[in-house]
N, C-alpha and C positions, 0 to 999 in steps of 0.2 A: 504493500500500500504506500509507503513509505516511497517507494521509487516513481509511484505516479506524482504525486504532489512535488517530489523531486523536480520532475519536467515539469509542470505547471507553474512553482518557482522561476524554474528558470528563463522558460520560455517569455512568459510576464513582464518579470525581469529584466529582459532584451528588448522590450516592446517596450517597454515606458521608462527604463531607468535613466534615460538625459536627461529626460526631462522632470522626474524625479529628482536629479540630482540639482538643475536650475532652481524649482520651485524651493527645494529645502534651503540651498545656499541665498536666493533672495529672501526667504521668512528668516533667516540668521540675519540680514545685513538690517530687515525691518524690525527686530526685536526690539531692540532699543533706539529707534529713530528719535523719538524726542527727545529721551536723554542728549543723545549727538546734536539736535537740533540746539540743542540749547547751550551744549557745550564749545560747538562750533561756532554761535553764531546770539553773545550774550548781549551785545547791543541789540538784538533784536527783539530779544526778551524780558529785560532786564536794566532797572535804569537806580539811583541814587536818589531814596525819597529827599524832599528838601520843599518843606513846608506842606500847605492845603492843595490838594486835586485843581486844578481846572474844570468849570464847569462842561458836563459833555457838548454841550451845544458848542464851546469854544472850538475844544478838538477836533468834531465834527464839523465845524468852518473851514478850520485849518486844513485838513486834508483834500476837503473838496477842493482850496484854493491849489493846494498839492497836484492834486488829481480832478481836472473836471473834468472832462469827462467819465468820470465814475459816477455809479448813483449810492449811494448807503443802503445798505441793504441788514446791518447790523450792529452791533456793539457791545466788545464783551468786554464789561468789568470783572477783574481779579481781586478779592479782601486782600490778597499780597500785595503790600503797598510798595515791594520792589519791581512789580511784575507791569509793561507797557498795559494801552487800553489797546485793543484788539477792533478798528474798522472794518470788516467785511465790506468788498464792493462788488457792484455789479459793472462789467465794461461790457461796452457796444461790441455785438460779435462783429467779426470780418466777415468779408463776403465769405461764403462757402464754410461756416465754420459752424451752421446750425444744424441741428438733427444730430444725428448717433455720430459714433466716433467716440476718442475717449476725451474731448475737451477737457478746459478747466476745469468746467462747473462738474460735471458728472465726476471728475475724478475728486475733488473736494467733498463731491458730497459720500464720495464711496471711504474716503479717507475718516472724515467726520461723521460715520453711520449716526453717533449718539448724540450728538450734540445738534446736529445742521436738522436732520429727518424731526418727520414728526412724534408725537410719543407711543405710536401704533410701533413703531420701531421697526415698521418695513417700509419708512417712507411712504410718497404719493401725496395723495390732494390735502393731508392737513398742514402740512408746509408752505404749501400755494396761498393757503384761504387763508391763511395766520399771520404769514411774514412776508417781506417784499421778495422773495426769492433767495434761491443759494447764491453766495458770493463766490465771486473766481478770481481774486485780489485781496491782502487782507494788508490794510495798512495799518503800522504798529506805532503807536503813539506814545511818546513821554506823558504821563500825566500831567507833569507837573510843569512842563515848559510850553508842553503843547507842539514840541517840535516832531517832525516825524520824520523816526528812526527808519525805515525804510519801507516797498511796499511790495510786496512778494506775491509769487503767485508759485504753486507749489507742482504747477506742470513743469517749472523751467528747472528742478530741482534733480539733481542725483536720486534723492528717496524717489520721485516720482518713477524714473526711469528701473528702479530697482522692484517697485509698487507694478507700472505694466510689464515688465515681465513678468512678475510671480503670477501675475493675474492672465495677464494675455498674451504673453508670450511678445511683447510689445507691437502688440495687433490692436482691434479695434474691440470695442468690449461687448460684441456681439459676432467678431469673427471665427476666425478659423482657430483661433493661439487660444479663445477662450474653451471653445471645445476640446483640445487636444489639450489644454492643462485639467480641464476636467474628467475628461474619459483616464486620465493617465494615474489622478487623483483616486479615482474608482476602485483601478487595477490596482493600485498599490494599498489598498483595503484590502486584497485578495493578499498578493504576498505578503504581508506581514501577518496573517492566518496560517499562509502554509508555511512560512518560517517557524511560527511556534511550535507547528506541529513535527516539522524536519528537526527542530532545536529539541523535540520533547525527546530526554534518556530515559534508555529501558532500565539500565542499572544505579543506583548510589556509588559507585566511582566513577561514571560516565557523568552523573551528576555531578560530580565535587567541581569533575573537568571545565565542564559546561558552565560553571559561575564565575568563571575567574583565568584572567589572559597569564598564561606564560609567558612570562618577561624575558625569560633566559634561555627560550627556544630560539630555532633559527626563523629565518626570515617569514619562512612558509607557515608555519606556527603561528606567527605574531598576525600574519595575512587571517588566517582559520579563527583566533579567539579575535581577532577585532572583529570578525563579520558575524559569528555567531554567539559571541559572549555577550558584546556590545549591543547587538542587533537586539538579544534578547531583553539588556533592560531596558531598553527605548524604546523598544513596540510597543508597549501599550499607549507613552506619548505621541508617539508616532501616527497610532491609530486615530487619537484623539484629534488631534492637527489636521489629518487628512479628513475625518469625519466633519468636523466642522465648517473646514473648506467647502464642500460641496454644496452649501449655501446659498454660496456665489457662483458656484459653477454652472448650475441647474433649478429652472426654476419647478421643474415637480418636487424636488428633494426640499426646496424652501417650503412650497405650500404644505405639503406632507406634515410639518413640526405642524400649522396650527390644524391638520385633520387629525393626526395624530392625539393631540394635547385637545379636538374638540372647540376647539375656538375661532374666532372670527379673525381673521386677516386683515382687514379694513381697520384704520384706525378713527377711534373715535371723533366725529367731529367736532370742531373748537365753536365756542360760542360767537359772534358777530356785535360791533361795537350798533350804541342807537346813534344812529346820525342825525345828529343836529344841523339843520340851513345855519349857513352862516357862522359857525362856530369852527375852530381851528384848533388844532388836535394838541394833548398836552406835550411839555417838551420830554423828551429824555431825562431827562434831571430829574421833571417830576414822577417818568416810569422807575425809576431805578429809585430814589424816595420812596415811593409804594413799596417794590421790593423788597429793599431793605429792609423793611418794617415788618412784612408780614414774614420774608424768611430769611431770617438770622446768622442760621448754619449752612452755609454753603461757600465752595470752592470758588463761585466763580458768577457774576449773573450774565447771560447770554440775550439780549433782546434784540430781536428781530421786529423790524417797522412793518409797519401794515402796509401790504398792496395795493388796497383803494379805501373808497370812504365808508366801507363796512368792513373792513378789516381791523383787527387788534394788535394791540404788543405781545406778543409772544415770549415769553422768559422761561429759559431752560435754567436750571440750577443744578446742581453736582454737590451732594453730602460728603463732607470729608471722610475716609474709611470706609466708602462703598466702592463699588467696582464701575468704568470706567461706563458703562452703558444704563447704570440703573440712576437714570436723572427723572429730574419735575419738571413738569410746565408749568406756567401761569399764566392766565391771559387774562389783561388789561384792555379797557375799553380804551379808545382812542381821542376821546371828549371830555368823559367823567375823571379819565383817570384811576378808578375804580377797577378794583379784582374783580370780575366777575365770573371767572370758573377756574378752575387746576384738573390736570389729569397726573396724580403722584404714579411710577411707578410701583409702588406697591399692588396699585387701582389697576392696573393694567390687567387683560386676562392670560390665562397661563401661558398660551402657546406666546404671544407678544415677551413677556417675559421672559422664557425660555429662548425666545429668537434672540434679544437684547443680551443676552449672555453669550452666544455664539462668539463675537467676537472677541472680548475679551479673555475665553479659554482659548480659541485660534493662536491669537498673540501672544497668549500668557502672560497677559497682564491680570490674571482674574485673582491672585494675590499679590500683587505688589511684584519686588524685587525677587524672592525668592521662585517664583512660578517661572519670572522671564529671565532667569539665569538657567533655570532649566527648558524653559523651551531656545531658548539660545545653544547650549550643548548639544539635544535632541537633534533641531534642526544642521548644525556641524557634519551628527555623525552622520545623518541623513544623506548628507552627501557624498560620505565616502563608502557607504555598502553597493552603489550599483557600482562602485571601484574594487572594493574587495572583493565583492561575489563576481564580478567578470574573472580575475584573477584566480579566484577559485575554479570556476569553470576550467580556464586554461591549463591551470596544473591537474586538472580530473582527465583533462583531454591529454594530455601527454602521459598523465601516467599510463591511461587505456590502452595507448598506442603500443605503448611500450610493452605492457602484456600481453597484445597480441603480436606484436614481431616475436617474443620469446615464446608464445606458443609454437606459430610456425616454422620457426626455426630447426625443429627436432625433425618435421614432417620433409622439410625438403633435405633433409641429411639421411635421411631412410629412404628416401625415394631414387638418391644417386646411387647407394653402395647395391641397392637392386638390380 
């Protein structure tokens, strides 16, 4: 039995392992993007308090004079009074730059699943109805000078190019790279099933073998316990990684979580401000005033401007020591000023919840540091098993070979002296 699953490995193996090895070595380089983002690049994040804020509306002059033709599409305050104010913008597409493809915006918004999408957490219409649209520029503001630190856009970035390939193989995010990281995504749910099963010993000193890399073996040795020793404690992250993946790969495999889990797909819709003739919407200062008032503990307030004149402020918040997807909305009328609804995720139903997690196990960020130093390692060795198991193969084929020259050997020396 054991020799079928052999070929199935292998076979599998061969068939999707480059690109196995691409996808694992880009989710390594993505594990810690922000940290590097922030490391690389601290004027962008990061400024010297020095006295009271700027009122948003200042900031928000400022960059328009910056950037006009941008429209505001955002504005994220951080309680970290080391941390820039964050402008989302929206810029005028170029000819030929609308509909599918991976643009800015679709790539921002794929990046920012938790924060940018609505609280249904599979994106759609209540991002449209709530806020002025996803931003595909995001200008980073001194609070306190009001000067601005620069204005990025996260297509023109190394992460991004590291981002479409793990995704689409630097295709379109509806091509050919997205199916073929997906189908290959699949298969490689298959082989690390029948790795367990090829890795399972029949004995307790086969066992002892089987947990642990001889250091002091020869080369071929160190080749055999890296691919099956290693292999063995990482599969199950491995599995987790690639399970999660197919999320984005496939959209049956998406809707499945909320038929599975029984739930509605569709995210709740948001309430709509009363419009007033005549009357002119409150400022930012005084949405984020609201906010403040009603939610205290949070990482960060995110408010998104209304679309038109029945649109609301939209405010996303992030609880400190929750995981990276399980944020609050609130929506603000756009006149009164006034809360008039929240979708908490707690509120959300199961399958939305469950989807909102998806990502931050993918990443391994779903504990902090500790989770994404292991999916950082996982992902590593990820890339060196279709290296090792081809090598294995190789040495299985030469040994072959070899036993059967020294079969034949004896046949054609009996056959002369005849």
């Amino acid at each position: 039995m054991k020799k079928f699953f052999r070929v199935i490995h292998l076979y599998l193996s061969l068939a999707a392992g480059l690109v196995i090895a691409v996808v694992c070595f880009t989710g390594a380089v993505l594990v810690f993007e922000k940290e590097l983002q922030e490391a690389f690049n601290p004027d962008r994040y990061y400024v010297t308090p020095s006295g009271k804020p700027l009122p948003l509306a200042q900031l928000v002059t400022g960059v328009q004079q910056e950037v006009p033709t941008g429209k505001v599409a955002s504005v994220k305050v951080y309680t970290n009074p080391a941390r820039t104010v964050e402008v989302g913008l929206m810029m005028p597409e170029k000819q030929g730059e609308g509909g599918g493809g991976h643009g800015p915006e679709k790539a921002q918004a794929d990046k920012a699943e938790a924060g940018k999408k609505g609280p249904g957490g599979s994106g759609g219409g209540e991002a449209k109805k709530s806020g002025g649209g996803r931003p595909s520029h995001t200008a980073f503001v001194n609070p306190y000078t009001g000067h601005v630190q620069e204005v990025y856009t996260y297509r023109e970035t190394f992460f991004y190019t590291m981002f479409a390939l793990h995704r689409w193989l630097l295709g379109s995010q509806d091509g050919i790279g997205k199916l073929i990281v997906g189908v290959s995504t699949f298969i490689f749910l298959f082989i690390l099933l029948t790795g367990i099963i090829l890795w399972w010993p029949k004995t307790q000193k086969v066992l002892a073998q089987r947990l642990k890399v001889k250091l002091d073996g020869g080369w071929k040795r160190l080749n055999h316990d890296f691919h099956i020793v290693l292999g063995f404690y990482s599969a199950i992250f491995l599995f987790i990684f690639a399970f999660t993946g197919l999320a984005w790969s496939f959209k049956w495999f998406n809707d499945g979580i909320y038929k599975v889990t029984n739930s509605d797909m569709k995210p709740a819709e948001p309430p709509v401000s009363e419009y007033i003739v005549g009357a002119s919407p409150v400022t930012l200062d005084a949405v984020l005033q609201t906010a403040t008032q009603h939610i205290q503990n949070s990482d960060f307030y995110n408010i998104s401007a209304p679309k038109d004149s029945a649109g609301i402020y939209a405010i996303n918040v992030h609880q400190p020591g929750r995981q990276e997807s399980a944020t609050d909305n609130y929506y603000i009328d756009q006149y009164s000023g006034q809360v008039i609804g929240s979708l908490k995720f707690d509120d959300k139903n199961l399958g939305q919840r469950v989807r909102s997690t998806f990502k931050p196990v993918h990443t391994g960020s779903i504990f902090g540091l500790p989770s994404k130093i292991v999916a950082l390692i996982t992902c590593l060795l990820g890339v060196t098993f279709p290296v090792t198991g081809v090598i294995l193969w190789l040495n299985r084929l030469k040994k072959n070979r070899k036993k059967k020259q020294k079969f034949r050997a004896p046949i054609r020396t009996t056959t002369a002296r005849v």
